[in-house]
C-alpha positions, 0 to 999 in steps of 0.5 A, a space after each residue: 119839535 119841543 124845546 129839548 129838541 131844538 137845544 140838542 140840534 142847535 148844540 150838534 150844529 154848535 160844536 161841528 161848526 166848531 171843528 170847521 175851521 180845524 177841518 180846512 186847516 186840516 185841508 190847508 196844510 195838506 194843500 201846501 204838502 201835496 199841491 199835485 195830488 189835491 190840484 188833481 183830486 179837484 180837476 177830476 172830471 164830474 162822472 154825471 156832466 161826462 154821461 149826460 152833458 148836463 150839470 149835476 146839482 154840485 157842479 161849480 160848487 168847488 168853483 163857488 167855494 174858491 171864489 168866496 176863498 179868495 173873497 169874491 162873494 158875487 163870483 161864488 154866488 154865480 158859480 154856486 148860490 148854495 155856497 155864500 148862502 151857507 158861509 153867510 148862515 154858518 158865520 151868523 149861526 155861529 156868532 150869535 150862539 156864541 155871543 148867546 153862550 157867553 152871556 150865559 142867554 142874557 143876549 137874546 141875538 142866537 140864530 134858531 135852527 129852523 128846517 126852512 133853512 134847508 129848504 131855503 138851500 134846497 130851493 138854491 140848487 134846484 133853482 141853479 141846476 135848472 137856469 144852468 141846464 136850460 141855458 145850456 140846452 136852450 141856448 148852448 151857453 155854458 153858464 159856468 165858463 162866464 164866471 170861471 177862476 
């Protein structure tokens, strides 16, 4: 990937990571407008964990999500290690671009895009849904429930 690439990519992910805090305002307001029909969206049960008795990929994520929310970051990284993972990455992205576009790049401090960040996240939930599935199929420990809000 050439220089022209990676400065497009990083100005994609530079103006979504703006509209993000937009985006949960958005969901922050509709909360408190409908409080049962958003608490009943989330309670729905995961069609995956219904058919096979297993967790999927994103399960506890909503969980992990609420936890980091309410500031209990080791809770979130044992409900899901993908969610701190990516607040952490999405906090430090966004203020070294910013404090490198301030300073018009005089400040040599911007977080890069890489694809080893993805991969990085891959692994995360790999990792994850085979320790909370073996624990569960091995041992019928249901790994979700020791940490649940």
């Amino acid at each position: 990937m050439d220089e022209k690439e990676q400065m497009q990519i990083e100005q994609t992910l530079y103006v979504a990571g703006l509209c993000l805090p937009g985006l949960f305002a958005l969901a922050y307001l509709l909360f408190r407008m409908l409080p049962e029909q958003a608490t009943a969206f989330f309670r729905m049960p995961c069609v995956f964990h219904a058919v096979t008795g297993f967790y999927c990929p994103g399960c506890g994520g909503t969980r992990a999500a609420l936890a980091l929310l309410h500031g209990e970051w080791l809770r979130s990284f044992f409900l899901h290690p993908l969610v701190p993972y990516c607040a952490a990455l999405y906090l430090w992205f966004m203020a070294s671009q910013t404090a490198w576009r301030i300073s018009a790049g005089r400040l040599r401090v911007r977080l890069r895009y890489r694809s080893q960040y993805a991969v990085a996240a891959l692994v995360l939930v790999l990792v994850n849904l085979a320790v909370k599935n073996l624990a569960l199929a091995l041992f019928g420990v249901d790994l979700t429930l020791l940490c649940a809000i």
